[in-house]
C-alpha positions as a LaTeX table, in Angstrom:
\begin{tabular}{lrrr}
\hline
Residue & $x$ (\AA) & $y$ (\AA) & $z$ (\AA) \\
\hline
Unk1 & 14.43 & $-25.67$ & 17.50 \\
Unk2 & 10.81 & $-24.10$ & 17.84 \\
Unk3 & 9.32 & $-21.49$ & 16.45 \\
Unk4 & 7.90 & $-19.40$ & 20.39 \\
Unk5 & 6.09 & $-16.78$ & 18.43 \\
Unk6 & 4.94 & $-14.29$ & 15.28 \\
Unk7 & 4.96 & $-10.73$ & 15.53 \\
Unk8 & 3.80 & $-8.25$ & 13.02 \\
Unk9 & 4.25 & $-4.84$ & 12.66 \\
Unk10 & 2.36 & $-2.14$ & 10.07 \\
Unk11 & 5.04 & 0.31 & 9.52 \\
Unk12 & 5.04 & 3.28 & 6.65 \\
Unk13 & 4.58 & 3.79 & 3.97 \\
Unk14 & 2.37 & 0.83 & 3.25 \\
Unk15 & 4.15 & $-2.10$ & 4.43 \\
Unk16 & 3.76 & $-5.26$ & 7.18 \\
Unk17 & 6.62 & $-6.86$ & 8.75 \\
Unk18 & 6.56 & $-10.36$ & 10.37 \\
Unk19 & 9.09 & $-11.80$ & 12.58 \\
Unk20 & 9.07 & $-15.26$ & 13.73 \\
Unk21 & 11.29 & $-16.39$ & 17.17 \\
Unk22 & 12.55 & $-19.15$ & 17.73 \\
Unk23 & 13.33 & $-20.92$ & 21.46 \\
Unk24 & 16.87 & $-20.96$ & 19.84 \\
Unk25 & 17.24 & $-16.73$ & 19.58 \\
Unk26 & 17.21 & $-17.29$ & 16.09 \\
Unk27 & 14.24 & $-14.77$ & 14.50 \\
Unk28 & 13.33 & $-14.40$ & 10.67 \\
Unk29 & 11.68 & $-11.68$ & 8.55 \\
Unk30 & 8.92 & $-11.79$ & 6.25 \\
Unk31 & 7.04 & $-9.27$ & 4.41 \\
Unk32 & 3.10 & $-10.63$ & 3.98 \\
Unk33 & 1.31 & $-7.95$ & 2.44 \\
Unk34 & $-1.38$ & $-6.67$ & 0.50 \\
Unk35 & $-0.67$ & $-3.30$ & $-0.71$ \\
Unk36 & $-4.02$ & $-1.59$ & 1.18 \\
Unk37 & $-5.22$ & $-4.95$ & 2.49 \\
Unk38 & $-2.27$ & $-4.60$ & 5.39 \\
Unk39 & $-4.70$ & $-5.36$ & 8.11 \\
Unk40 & $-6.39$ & $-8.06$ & 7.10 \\
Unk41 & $-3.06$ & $-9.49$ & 6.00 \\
Unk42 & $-2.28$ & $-9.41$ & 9.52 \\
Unk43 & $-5.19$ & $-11.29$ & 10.68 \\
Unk44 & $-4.85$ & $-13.45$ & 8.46 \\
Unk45 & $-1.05$ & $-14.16$ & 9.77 \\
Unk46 & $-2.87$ & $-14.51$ & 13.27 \\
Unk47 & $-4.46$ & $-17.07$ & 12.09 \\
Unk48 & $-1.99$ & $-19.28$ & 11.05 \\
Unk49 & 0.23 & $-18.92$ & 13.83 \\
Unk50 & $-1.87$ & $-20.93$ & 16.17 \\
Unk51 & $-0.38$ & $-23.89$ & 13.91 \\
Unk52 & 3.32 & $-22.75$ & 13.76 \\
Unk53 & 3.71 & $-22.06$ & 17.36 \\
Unk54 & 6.08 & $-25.13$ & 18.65 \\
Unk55 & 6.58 & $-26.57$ & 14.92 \\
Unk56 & 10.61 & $-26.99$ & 13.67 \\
Unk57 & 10.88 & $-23.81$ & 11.69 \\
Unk58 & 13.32 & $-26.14$ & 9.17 \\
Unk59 & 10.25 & $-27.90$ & 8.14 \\
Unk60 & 9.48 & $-25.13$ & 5.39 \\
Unk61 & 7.87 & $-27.35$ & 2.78 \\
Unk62 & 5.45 & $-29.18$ & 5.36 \\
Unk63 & 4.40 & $-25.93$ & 6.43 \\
Unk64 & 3.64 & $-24.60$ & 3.37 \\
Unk65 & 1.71 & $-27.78$ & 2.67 \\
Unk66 & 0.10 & $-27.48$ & 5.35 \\
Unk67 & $-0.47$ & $-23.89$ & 5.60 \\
Unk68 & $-2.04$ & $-23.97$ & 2.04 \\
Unk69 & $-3.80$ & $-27.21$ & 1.81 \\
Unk70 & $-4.96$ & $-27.69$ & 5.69 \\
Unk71 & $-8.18$ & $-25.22$ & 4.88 \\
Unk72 & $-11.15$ & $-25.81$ & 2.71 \\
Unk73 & $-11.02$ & $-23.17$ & 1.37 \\
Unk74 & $-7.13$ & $-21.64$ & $-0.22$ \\
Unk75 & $-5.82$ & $-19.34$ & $-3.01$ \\
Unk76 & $-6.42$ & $-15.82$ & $-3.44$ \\
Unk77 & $-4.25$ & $-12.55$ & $-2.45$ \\
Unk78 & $-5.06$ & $-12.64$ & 1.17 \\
Unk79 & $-3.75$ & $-16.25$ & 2.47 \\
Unk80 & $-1.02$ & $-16.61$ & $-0.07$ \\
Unk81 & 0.20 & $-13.25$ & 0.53 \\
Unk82 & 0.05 & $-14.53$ & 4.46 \\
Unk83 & 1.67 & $-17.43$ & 3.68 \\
Unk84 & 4.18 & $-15.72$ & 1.60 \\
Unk85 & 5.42 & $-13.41$ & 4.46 \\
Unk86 & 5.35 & $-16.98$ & 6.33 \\
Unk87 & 7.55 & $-18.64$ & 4.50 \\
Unk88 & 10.08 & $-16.07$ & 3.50 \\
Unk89 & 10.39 & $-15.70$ & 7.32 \\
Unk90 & 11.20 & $-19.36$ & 7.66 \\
Unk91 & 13.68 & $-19.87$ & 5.00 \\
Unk92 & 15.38 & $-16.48$ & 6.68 \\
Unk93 & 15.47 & $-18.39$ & 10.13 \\
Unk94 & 16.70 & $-21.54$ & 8.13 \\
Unk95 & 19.83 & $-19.52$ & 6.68 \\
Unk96 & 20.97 & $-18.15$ & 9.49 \\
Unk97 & 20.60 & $-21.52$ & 11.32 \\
Unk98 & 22.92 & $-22.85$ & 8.52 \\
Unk99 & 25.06 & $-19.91$ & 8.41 \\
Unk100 & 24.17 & $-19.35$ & 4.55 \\
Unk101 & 22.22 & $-17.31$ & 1.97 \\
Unk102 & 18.83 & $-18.40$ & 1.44 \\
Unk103 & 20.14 & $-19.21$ & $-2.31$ \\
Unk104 & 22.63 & $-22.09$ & $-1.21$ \\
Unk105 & 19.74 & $-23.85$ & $-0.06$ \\
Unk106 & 17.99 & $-23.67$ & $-2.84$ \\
Unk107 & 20.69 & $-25.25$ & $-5.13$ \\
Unk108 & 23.48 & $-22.77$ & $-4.78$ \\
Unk109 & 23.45 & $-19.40$ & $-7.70$ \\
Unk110 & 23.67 & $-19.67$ & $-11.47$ \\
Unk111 & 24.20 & $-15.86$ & $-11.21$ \\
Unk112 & 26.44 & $-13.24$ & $-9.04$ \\
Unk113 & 24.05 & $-9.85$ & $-9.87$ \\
Unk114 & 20.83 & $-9.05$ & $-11.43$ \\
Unk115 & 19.65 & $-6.31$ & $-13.85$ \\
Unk116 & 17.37 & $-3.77$ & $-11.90$ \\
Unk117 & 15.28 & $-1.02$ & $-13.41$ \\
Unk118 & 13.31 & 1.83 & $-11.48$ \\
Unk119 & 9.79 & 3.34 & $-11.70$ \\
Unk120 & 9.48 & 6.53 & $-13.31$ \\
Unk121 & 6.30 & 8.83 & $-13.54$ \\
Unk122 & 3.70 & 8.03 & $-10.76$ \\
Unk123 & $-0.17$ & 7.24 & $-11.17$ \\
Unk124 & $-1.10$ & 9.49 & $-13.68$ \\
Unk125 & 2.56 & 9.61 & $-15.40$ \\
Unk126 & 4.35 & 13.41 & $-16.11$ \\
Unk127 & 7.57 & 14.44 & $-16.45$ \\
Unk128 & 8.85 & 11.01 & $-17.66$ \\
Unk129 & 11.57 & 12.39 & $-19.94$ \\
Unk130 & 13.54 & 14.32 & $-17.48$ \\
Unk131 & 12.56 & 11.39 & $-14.24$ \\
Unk132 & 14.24 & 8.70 & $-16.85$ \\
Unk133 & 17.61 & 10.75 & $-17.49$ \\
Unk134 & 17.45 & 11.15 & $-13.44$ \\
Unk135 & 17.09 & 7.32 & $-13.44$ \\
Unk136 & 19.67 & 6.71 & $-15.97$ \\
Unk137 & 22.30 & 9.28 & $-14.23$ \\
Unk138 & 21.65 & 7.36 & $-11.18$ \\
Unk139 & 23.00 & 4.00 & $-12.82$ \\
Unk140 & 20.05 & 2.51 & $-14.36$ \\
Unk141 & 19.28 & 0.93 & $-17.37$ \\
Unk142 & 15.82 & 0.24 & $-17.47$ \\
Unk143 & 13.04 & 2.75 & $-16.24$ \\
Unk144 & 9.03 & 1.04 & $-16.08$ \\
Unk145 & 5.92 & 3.65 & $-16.09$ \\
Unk146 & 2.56 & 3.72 & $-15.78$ \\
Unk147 & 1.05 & 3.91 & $-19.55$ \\
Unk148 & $-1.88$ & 6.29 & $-18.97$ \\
Unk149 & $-4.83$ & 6.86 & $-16.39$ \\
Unk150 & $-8.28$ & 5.77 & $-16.01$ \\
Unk151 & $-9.34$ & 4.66 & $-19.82$ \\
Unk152 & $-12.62$ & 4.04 & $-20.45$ \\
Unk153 & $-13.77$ & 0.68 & $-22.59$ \\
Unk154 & $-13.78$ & 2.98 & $-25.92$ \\
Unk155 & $-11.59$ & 5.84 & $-25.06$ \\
Unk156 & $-10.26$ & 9.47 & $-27.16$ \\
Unk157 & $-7.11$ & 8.97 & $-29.71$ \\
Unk158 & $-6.02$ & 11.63 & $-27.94$ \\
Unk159 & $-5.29$ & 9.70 & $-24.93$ \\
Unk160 & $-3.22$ & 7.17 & $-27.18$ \\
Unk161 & $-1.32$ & 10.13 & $-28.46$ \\
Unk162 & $-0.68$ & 11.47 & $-24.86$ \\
Unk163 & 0.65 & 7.83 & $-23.87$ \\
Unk164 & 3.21 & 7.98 & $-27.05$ \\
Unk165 & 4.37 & 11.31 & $-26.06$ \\
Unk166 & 5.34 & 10.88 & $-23.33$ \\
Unk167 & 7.17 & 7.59 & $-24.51$ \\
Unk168 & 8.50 & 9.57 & $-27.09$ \\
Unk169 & 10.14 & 11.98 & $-24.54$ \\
Unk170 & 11.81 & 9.13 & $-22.79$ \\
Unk171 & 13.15 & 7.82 & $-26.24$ \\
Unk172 & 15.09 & 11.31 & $-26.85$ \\
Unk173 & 15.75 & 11.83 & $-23.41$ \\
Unk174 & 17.88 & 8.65 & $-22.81$ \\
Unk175 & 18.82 & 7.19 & $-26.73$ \\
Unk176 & 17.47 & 3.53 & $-27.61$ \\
Unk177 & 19.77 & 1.28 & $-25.29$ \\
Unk178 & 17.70 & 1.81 & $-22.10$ \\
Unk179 & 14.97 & $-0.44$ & $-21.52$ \\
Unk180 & 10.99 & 1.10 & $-21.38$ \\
Unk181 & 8.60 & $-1.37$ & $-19.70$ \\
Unk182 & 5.05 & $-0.03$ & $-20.48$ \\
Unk183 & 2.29 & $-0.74$ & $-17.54$ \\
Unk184 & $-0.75$ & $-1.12$ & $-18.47$ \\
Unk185 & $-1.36$ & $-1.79$ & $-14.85$ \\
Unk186 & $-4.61$ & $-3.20$ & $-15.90$ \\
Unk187 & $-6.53$ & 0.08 & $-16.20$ \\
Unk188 & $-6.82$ & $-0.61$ & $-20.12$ \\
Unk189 & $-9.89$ & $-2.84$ & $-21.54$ \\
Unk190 & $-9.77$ & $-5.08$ & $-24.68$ \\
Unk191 & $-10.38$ & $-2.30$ & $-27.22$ \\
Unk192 & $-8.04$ & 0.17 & $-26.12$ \\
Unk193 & $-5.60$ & $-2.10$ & $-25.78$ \\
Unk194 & $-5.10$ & $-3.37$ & $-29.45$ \\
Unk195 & $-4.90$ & 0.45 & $-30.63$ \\
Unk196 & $-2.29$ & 1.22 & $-27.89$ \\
Unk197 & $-0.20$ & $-1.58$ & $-28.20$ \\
Unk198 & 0.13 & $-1.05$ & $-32.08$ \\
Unk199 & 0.93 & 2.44 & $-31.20$ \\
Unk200 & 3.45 & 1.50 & $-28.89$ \\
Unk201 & 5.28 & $-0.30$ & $-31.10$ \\
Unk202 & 7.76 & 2.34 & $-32.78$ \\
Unk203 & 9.47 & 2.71 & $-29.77$ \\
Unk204 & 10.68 & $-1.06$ & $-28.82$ \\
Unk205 & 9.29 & $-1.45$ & $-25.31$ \\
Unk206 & 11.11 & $-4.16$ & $-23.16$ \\
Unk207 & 8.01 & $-5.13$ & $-22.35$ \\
Unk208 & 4.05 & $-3.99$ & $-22.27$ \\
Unk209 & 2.48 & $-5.10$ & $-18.39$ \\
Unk210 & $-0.60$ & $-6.72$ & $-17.71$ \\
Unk211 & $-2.38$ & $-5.19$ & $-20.41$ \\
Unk212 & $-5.78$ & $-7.21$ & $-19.40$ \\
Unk213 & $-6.70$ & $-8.14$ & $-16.06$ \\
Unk214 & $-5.99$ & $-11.40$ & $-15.20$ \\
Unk215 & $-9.61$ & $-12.71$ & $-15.09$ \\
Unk216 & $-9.45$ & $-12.05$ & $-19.11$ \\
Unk217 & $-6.35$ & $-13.57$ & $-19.94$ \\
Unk218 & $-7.36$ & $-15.45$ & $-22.35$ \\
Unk219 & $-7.20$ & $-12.12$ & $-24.90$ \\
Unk220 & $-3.65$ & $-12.32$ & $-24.61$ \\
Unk221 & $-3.75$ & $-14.57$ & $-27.54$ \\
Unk222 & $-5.07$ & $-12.14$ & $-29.91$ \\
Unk223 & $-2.59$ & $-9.24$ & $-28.81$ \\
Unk224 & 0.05 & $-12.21$ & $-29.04$ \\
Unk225 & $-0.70$ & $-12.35$ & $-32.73$ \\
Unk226 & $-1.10$ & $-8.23$ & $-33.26$ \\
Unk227 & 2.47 & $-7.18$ & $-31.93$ \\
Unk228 & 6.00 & $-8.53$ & $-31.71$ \\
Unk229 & 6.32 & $-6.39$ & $-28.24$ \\
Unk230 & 6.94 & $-9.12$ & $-25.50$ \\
Unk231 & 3.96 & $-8.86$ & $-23.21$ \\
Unk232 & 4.53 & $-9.61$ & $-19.45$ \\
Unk233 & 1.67 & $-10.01$ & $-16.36$ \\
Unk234 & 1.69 & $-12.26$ & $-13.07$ \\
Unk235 & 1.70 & $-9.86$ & $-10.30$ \\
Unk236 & $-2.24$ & $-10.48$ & $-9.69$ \\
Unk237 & $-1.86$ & $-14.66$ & $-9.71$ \\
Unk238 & $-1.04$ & $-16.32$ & $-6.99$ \\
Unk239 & $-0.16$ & $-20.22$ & $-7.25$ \\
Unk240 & 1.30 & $-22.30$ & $-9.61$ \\
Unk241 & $-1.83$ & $-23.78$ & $-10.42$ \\
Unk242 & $-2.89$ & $-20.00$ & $-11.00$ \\
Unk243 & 0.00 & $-19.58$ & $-13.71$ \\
Unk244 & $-0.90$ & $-23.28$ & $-14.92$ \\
Unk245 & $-2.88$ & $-22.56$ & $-18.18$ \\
Unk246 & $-1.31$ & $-19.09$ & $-18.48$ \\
Unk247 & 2.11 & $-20.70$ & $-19.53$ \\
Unk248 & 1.07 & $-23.75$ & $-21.64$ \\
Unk249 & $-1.10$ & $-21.60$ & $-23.60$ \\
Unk250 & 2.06 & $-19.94$ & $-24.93$ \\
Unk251 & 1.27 & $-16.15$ & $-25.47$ \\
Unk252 & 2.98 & $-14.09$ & $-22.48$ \\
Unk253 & 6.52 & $-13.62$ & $-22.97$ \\
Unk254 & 7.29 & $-12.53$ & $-19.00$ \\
Unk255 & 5.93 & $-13.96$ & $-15.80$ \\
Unk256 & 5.72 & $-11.42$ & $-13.30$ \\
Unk257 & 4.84 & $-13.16$ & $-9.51$ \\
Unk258 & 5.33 & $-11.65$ & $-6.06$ \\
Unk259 & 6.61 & $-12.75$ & $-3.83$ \\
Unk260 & 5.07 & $-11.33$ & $-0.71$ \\
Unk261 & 1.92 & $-12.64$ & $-3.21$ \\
Unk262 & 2.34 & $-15.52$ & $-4.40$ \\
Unk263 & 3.12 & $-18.13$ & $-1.57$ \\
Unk264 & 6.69 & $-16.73$ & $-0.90$ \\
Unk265 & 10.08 & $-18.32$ & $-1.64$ \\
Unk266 & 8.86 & $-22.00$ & $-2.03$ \\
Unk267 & 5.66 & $-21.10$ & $-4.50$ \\
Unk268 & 7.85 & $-18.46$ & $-6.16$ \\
Unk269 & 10.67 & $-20.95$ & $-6.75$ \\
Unk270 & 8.65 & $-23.20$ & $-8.33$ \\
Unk271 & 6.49 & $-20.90$ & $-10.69$ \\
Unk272 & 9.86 & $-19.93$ & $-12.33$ \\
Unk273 & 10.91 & $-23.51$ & $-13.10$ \\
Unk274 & 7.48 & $-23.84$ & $-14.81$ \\
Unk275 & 7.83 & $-20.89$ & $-16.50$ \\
Unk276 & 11.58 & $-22.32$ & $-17.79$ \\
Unk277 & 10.21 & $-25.42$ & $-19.49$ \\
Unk278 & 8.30 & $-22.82$ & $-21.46$ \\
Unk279 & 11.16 & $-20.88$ & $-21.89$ \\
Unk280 & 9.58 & $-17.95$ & $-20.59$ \\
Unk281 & 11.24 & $-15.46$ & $-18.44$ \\
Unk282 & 10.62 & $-14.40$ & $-15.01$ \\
Unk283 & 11.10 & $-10.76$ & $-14.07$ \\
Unk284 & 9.49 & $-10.77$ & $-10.02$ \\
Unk285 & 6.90 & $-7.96$ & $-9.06$ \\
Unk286 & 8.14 & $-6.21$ & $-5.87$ \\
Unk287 & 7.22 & $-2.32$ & $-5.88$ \\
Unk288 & 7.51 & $-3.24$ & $-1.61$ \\
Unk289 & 9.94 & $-2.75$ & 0.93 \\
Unk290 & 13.56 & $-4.56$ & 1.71 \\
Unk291 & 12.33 & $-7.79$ & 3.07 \\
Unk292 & 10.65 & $-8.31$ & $-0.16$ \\
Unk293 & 13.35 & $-7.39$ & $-2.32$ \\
Unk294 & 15.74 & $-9.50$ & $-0.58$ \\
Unk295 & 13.45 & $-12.25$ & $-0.79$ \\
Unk296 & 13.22 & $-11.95$ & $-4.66$ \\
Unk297 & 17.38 & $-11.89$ & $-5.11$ \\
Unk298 & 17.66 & $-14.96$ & $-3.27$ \\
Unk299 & 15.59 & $-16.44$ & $-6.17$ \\
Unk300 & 17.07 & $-14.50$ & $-8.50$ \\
Unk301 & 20.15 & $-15.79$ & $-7.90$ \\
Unk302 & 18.62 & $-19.76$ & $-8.44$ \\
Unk303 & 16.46 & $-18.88$ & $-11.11$ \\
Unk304 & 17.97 & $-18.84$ & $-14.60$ \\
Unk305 & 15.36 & $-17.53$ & $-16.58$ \\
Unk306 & 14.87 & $-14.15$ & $-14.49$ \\
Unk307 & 16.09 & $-11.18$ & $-16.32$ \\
Unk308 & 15.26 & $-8.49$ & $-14.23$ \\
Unk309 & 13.94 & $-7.45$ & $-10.71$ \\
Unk310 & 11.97 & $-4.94$ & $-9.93$ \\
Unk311 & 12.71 & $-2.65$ & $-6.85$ \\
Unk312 & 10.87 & 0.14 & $-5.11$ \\
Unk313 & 13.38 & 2.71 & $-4.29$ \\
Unk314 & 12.03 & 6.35 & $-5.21$ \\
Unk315 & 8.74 & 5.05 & $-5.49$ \\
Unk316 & 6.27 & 7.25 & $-6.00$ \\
Unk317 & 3.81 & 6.18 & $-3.30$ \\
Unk318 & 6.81 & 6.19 & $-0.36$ \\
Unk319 & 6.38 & 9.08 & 1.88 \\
Unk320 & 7.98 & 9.53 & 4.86 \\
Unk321 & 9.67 & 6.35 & 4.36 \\
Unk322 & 12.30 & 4.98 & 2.10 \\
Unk323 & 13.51 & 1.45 & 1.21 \\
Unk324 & 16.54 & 1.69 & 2.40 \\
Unk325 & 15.67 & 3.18 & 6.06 \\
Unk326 & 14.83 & $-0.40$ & 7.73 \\
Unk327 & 18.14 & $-1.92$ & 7.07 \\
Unk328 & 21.02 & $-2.02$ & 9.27 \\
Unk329 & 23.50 & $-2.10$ & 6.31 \\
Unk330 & 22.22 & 0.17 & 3.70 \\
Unk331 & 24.78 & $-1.00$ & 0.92 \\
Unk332 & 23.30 & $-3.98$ & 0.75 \\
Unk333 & 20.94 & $-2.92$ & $-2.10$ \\
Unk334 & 23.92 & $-0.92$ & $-4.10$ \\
Unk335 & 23.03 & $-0.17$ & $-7.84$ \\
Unk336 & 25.80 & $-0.33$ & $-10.33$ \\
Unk337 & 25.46 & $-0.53$ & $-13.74$ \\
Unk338 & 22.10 & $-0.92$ & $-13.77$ \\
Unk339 & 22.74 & $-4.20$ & $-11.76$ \\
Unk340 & 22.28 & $-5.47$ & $-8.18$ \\
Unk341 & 24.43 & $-8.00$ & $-6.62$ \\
Unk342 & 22.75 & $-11.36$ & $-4.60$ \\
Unk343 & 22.98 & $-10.60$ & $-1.33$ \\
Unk344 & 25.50 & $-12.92$ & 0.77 \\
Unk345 & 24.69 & $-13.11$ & 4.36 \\
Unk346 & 23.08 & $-15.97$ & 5.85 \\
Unk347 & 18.97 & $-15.75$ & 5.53 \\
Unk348 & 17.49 & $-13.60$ & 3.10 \\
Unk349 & 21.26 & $-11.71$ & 3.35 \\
Unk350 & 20.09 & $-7.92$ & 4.94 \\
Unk351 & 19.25 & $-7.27$ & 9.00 \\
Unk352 & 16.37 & $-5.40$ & 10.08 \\
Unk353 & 17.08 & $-2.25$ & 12.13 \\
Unk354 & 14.66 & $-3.36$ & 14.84 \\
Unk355 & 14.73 & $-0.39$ & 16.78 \\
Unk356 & 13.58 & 1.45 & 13.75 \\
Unk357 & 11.00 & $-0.92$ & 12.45 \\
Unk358 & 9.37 & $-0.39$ & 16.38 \\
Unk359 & 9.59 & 2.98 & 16.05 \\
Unk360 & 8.10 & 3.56 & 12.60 \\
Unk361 & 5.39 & 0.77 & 14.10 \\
Unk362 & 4.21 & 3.41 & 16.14 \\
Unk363 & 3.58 & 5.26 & 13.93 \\
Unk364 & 1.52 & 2.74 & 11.17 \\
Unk365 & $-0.21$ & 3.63 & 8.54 \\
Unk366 & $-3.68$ & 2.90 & 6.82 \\
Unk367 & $-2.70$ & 2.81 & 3.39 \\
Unk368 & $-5.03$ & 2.70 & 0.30 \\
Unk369 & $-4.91$ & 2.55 & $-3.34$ \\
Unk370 & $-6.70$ & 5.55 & $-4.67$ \\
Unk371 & $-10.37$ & 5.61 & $-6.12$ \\
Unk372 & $-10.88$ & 6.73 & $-9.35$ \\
Unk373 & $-13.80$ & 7.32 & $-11.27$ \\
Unk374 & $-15.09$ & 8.08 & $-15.02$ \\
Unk375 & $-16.59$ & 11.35 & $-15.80$ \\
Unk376 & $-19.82$ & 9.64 & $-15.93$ \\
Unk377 & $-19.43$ & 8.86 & $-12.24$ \\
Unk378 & $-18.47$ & 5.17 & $-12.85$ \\
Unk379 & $-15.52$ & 3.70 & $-11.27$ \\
Unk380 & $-12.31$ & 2.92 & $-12.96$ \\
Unk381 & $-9.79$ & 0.70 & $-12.95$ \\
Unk382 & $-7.05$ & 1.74 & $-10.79$ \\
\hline
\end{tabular}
């Protein structure tokens, strides 16, 4: 078998699709993205493909290998999230060849479902309180939001008090069973962050998200030390040598890689048995469409130490396109009990609606994060 050609498609909301054929009429899906990088994503994709055309798709670990190490230059969001789309794709054309889930080829499940939770609140977060009783009405258990806005490096108490509000709301909306993760979403600097977090504290968070920017990781120590609140980041590393120090240093309680980021299924894979011999859990970062998401179950389901996936369905940046609408078999994704169960069809488990995906092509989309800015006229931290 022989992998005859890549094709990528930029379809809406903010998404790109690859499918690989094979000379065999076996094709696989792959989701290499950047959210607002799509483009050069793509090129990047084009790239590569001058390598895979006539390879053995099977060969997913050469490729990788090669993929990764074969230029001077590697690392960073663009070529891993590339690769990522790359090699999902592969081990979805390797399942179906096999007639099996992506997961039996990775050492067969240690788990049938998943816990799921479900974004509440948008960009600048409102409404929170009556979104999370929507959320938990809906069969959720665990809502995540957006702690505040644009902070500044010294910022008002009263922004503090307006992120514990609306915390507070949740709280007495939906009682103290249903997990809060708090994202920091890296818009909060060093210190904001120790008077937030303390604040925080009260009411239990499941987690608090990349409360620094992963360039200053190494203040996670000192909020480590400051609050019993697990902390959780990843979605913004990329390798295992990029989570390397981040896990022996001991003081994240949650790895949180992507991956359509972080080198797909094989890189992925491996980051959460690191993260296991530091018994540290692994909940995957995937606010991106169904190839994605089906990607991270098949993990899931292999991983031992993941205790909850993220999924994008309701999203607040999807507009005029839902999850759910490229898939063939919509009940793939069904939420019950706050849980999702691994998907069992051979390859990443879902099929593409084609037809729709070339439709929605058409249309495309030039997708990018927002630009927000200080009152001074300085630009913040999205």
């Amino acid at each position: 078998m022989k992998i005859i050609n890549l094709q990528s498609y930029l379809v809406p909301p903010r998404w790109l699709f690859l499918e690989i054929e094979t000379d065999q009429g076996i094709s696989g899906w792959g989701e290499p993205i950047v959210e607002g990088r799509a483009a050069t994503v793509k090129a990047a994709v084009q790239e590569l493909s001058s390598y895979l055309i006539g390879q053995d798709p099977l060969k997913i670990e050469k490729h990788w290998q090669v993929l990764y190490r074969g230029g001077f230059y590697r690392g960073g969001p663009i070529l891993m999230s590339a690769i990522a789309g790359i090699d999902q794709a592969l081990w979805d054309i390797k399942g179906k060849y096999f007639n099996a889930p992506v997961y039996q080829l990775l050492g067969g499940s240690c788990r049938d479902s998943i816990r799921v939770y479900s974004w509440i609140g948008g960009d600048r977060p409102s409404d929170v309180g009556q979104a999370a009783q929507e959320r938990v009405a809906a069969g959720f258990t665990a809502v995540k939001m957006n702690a505040t806005a644009e902070l500044q490096y010294i910022d008002s108490y009263a922004k503090i008090e307006q992120v514990i509000a609306r915390i507070a709301r949740i709280r007495e909306a939906v009682g103290q069973e249903i997990g809060i993760g708090v994202d920091f979403h890296g818009r909060v600097h060093k210190p904001m962050a120790k008077t937030l977090v303390k604040a925080l504290e009260p009411y239990r968070p499941m987690f608090i998200e990349e409360p620094f920017l992963p360039e200053n990781n190494q203040y996670l120590k000192d909020l480590a030390r400051l609050t019993p609140i697990p902390i959780a980041t990843g979605e913004r590393m990329y390798s295992r040598w990029d989570f390397k120090n981040l896990l022996s240093a001991g003081y994240v309680d949650l790895i949180q890689p992507d991956l359509s980021h972080a080198g797909g299924i094989t890189e992925c894979k491996k980051i959460a048995a690191m993260a296991e011999a530091y018994d540290i859990a692994v909940a995957f970062h995937c606010p991106l469409g169904p190839i994605a998401l089906a990607a991270c179950l098949q993990v899931d389901a292999t991983a031992h130490n993941a205790v909850i996936q993220e999924q994008s369905l309701g999203l607040h940046y999807h507009q005029g396109s839902e999850l759910l609408d490229y898939l063939v078999d919509q009940t793939v994704f069904a939420y019950q009990d706050g849980y999702v169960k691994i998907p069992q069809g051979p390859g990443l488990g879902i099929e593409i609606n084609k037809e729709y995906v070339l439709k929605m092509a058409g249309k495309g989309h030039n997708w990018k994060n927002p630009l927000w800015y200080h009152q001074d006229g300085t630009i913040a931290e999205w």
